[in-house]
N, C-alpha and C positions, 0 to 999 in steps of 0.2 A: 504473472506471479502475484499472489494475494500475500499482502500483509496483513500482520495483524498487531490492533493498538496495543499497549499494555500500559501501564502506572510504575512507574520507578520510582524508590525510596526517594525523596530527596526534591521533587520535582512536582509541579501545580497540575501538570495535563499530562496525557498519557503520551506515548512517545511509541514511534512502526517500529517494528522490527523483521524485519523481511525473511521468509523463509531461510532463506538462502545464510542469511547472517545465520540464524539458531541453529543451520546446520554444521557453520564455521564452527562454533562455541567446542562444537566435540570435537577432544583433542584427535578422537583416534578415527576422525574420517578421512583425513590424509592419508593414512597407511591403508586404510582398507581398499582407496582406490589403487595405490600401489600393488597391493598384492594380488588384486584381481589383473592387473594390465603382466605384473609376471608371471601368476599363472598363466594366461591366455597364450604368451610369449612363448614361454617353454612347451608349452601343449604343441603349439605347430611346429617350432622345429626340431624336435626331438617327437619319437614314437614312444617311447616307453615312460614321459614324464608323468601322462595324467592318465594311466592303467591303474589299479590296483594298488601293486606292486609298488609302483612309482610312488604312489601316495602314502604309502606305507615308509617310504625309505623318507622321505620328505616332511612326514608330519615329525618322525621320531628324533631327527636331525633338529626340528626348529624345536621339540618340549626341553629338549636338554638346554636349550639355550633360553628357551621362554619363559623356563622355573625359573632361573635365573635375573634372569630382566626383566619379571616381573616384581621383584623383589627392591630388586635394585631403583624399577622407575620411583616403587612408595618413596624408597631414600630420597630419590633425586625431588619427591614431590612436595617430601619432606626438608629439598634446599642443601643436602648432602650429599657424597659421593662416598664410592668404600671401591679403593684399587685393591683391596686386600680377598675380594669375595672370589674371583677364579683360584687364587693358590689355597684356600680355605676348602676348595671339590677336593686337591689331591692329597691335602690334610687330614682331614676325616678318614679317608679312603686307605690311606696310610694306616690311621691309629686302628682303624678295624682288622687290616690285614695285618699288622705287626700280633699285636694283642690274638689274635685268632691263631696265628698258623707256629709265632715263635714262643708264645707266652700259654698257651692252651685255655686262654679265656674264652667262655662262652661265646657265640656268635653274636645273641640279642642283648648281652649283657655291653659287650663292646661295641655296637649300633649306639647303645645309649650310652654309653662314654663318651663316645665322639660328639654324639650330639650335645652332650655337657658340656666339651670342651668349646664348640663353637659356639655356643649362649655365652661362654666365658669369654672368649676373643671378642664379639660383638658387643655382648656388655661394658670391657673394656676399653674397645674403640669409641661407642658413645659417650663415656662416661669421659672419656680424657677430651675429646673434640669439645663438651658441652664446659668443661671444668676449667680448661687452659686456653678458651677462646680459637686454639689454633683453626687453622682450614683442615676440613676433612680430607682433604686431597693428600695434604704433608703426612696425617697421622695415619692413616688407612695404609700410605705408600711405606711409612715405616715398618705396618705390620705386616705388610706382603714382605717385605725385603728377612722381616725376621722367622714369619712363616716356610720362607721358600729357601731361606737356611738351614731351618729346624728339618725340612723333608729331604734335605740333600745330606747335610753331616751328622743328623744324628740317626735317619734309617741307615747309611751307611756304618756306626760306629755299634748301630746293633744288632744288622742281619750282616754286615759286611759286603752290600750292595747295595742301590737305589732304589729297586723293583722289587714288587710283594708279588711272588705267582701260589700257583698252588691250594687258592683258598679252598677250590669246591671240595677237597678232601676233607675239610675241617666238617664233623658233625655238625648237623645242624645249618648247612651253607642252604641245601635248597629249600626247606624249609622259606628261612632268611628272602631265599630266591625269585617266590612268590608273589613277595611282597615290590620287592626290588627291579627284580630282571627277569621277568613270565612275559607271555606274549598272551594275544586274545584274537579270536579268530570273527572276523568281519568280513563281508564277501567275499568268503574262502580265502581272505588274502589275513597273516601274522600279522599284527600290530602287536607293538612294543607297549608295557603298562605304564611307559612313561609320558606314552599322548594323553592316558585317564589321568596319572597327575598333573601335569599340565592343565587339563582342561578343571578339572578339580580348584587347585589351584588361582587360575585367573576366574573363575567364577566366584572363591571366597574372598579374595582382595577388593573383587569390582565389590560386592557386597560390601564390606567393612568401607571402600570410599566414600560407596556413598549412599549406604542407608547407617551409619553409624555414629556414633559420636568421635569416636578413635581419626574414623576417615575425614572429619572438620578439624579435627585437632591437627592432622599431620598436612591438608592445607593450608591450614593459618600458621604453622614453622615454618614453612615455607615460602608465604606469600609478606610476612610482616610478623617477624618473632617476637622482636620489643611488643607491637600492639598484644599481640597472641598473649604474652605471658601477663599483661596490663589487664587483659580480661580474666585472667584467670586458666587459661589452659596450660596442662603441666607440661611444659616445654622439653626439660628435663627427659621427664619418664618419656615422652610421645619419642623422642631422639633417638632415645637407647634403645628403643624396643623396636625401631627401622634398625640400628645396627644390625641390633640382634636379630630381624628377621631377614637381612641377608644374609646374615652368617648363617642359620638353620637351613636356606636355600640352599647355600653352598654343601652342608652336611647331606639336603636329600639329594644332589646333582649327582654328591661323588658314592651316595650309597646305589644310585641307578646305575654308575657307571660299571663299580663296584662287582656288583652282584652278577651285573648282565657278561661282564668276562673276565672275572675271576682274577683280576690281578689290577696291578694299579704302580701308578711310578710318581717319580719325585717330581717330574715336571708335568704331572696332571692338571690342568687347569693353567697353568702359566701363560699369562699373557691375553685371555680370555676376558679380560673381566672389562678389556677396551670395548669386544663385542658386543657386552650384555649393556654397555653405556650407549653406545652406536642403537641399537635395538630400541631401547628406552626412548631416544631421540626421536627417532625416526616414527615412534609410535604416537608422539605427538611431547611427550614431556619438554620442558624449556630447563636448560642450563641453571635459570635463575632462581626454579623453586614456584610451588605453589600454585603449578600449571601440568596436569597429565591425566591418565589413568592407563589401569592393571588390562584393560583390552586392546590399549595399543599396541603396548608393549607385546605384549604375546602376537597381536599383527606385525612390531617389528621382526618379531623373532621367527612368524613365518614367514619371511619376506625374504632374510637370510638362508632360514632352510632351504627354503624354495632356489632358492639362487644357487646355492652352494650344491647341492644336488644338480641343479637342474643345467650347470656348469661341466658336470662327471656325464650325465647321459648325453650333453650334445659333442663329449668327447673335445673339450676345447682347453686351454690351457688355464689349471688352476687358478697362477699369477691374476690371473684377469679379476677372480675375486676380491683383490685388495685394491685395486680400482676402483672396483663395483662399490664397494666399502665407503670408499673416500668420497664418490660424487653424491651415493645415497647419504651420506652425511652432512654433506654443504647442503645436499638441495632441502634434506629435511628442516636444518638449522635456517634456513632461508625462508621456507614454507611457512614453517611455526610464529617466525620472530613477523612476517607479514599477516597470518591470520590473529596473532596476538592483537597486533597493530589496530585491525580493522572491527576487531571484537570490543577493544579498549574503545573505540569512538563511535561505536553505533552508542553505548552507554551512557 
């Protein structure tokens, strides 16, 4: 194995740094070899995992969860958490379907509605976390509880039930659909437009990490906020606009879900937003802030598809998933807090 020297700030002589270390640094090499040892897995005991077909149900599975956690890791990179970003998919999804099918609002007028409303929810979960010192866990957890209120008692107090069907009769739905819930044809095999945002997606977040100034700013809220704001980076503004860019996730999650089958219910997203944390982790992000990136995450979140699928083709019992959940959680939380570890002392 060839080292090689380098100069550290700080330091009279140059100091090795062994391949092997620089390879540590990337948060999201852990999961990559993860998802390759699950792909491999599922390929041999299951026939139909890694066909076409397979790949198709599996990739579509993990962007719905990867827009999501990809969002969520900036938060978390950013040293924040938002329990509010799964009930926030059935939320949006809601005001489009209410607004569209009971109210006769435009289709594209009420897409961006929704999406107003969720800059507005984000906006104000940043601004109150940043304002009242509280933990994002308390305030976020408040806005889920008020969120997943608002979709239970007030769609029922205005269509007189919990579930929105019937949208594709609304003018202007497939249109809308195109954009939302279209497939695209790849080795003769449908794919879902939700793997091109996805991949969309984690290619403009990895960008804004780390070729931008935005993407130093929401490592340094994360890594040492007193210092961060002591230099001058707007603490503030960098916070709010991670809220607000889960909250917009959560708007495109529940407009793909949306679109793609025409109806939507109150408890859309509920409980989800454990997974897009779990994902995040697993991708390499650390609990503490100021440690990740947007390709992990998206590897967390194939990792789960992968599983979660690959769980229905070997015909095995669901259940086993919330296991799977649990160890890939400790071991990620174990892996990271050790590569942290070893990355902090080659330094």
């Amino acid at each position: 194995m060839v080292a090689r020297a380098v100069s550290l700030p700080g330091e009279d002589g140059p100091t090795t740094i062994s391949p092997l270390t620089r390879m540590l640094r990337r948060a999201e090499v852990g999961a990559a070899v993860a998802a390759v040892a699950v792909f491999v897995f599922f390929s041999l005991v299951t026939e139909s995992f890694a066909t076409p077909g397979g790949v198709a149900t599996w990739l579509d599975s993990a962007a719905l969860f990867g827009i999501m956690a990809i969002a969520v890791a900036l938060l978390m990179i950013g040293g924040e958490f938002d329990l509010s970003a799964g009930t926030m998919v059935g939320s949006t999804g809601l005001i489009v379907g209410i607004l569209t099918t009971h109210s006769g609002v435009n289709v594209w007028l009420a897409v961006v509605l929704a999406l107003v409303f969720a800059v507005v929810v984000g906006a104000f979960n940043g601004f109150l976390v940043m304002r009242t010192n509280l933990p994002s866990f308390i305030v976020t957890l408040g806005t889920f509880f008020v969120l997943q209120g608002l979709n239970l008692a007030l769609t029922k107090a205005i269509i007189g039930q919990v579930a929105v069907q019937g949208l594709n009769a609304v003018p202007g739905f497939f249109d809308a659909r195109w954009l939302f819930g279209s497939t695209f044809s790849l080795f003769g095999t449908a794919f879902q437009i939700s793997v091109v945002w996805w991949l969309v997606l984690t290619a403009v977040a990895t960008w804004i990490l780390m070729r931008t100034r935005a993407g130093n700013w929401i490592f340094a809220v994360g890594g040492a906020q007193v210092s961060a704001r002591q230099v001058g980076v707007p603490v503030l503004r960098t916070k709010i606009g991670l809220f607000v860019g889960t909250a917009a996730a959560g708007w495109l999650a529940g407009m793909l879900q949306l679109f793609r089958t025409s109806t939507v219910q109150a408890s859309t997203g509920v409980g989800q937003e454990f997974i897009y944390i779990i994902c995040a982790v697993v991708g390499g992000c650390l609990l503490t802030g100021g440690y990740g990136s947007a390709i992990g995450a998206a590897l967390g979140a194939l990792i789960y598809g992968m599983t979660y699928q690959g769980i229905v083709f070997a015909q095995w019992d669901n259940n086993w998933l919330k296991a799977f959940l649990g160890v890939m959680l400790l071991a990620a939380v174990l892996v990271n807090t050790y590569v942290r570890r070893r990355v902090e002392v080659s330094r």
